[in-house]
Steps between C-alpha positions, in 0.01 A plus 500: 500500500812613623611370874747694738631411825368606829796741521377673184110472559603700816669752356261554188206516824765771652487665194159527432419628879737785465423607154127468616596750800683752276189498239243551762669776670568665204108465411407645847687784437330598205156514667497858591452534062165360529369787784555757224707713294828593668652811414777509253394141378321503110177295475656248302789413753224489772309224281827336451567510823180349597537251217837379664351499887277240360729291258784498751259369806334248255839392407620458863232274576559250211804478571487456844256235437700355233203558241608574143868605641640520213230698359485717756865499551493628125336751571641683748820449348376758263373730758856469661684624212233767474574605851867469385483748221303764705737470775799530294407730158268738649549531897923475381520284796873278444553119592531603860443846693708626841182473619347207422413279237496603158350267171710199654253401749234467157778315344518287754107410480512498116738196583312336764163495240747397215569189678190398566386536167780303461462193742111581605378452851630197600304209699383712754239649288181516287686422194653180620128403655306529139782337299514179739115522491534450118778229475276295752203496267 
């Protein structure tokens, strides 16, 4: 079982709140998909969408709770580089916009997940509770 400091187990916590935030939000946001079809969107990009509203809030709460983080972290890694293609092959969005942000904000949550599929949770989590559970036995 790998040990970090308090410094990192603070910053891997840090990490897994605001990840958490950005997947939840992003899940919330693709709840009006479930009151119907929407106009312009196909069937199977509503069921995707609905697919993803569920993965990505699922996802937030493991790793918020530091439960299967890397797992989960896994995960929406893949979802992120999903989001990352759409943005960038078929909206044509570039690395940044004069208006906002373009696929660099994704990129920059495709490295937050990479980490902790890197490192895990850290010892503020499930993870570190059920692996000290089983060294004790």
């Amino acid at each position: 079982m790998q040990t970090y400091t308090k410094f990192q187990n603070v910053a891997l916590f840090t990490l897994r709140l605001i990840t958490a935030a950005i997947f939840i939000v992003a899940a919330y946001y693709k709840l009006p998909f479930w009151s119907g079809p929407i106009e312009g969107v196909s069937t199977a990009m509503t069921y995707l969408m609905m697919f993803l509203s569920i993965a990505e809030f699922m996802g937030a709460v493991a790793i918020l709770a530091g439960f299967l983080t890397r797992w989960a972290a896994a995960g929406l890694s893949i979802i992120t580089m999903g989001a990352i293609l759409v943005v960038q092959f078929t909206m044509n969005t570039g690395f940044v916009t004069p208006t906002g942000a373009g696929w660099n904000f994704p990129l920059m949550v495709f490295g937050g997940c990479i980490i902790l599929t890197a490192f895990g949770a850290g010892k503020w989590s499930v993870d570190f509770r059920r692996k000290e559970g089983k060294t004790n036995l």
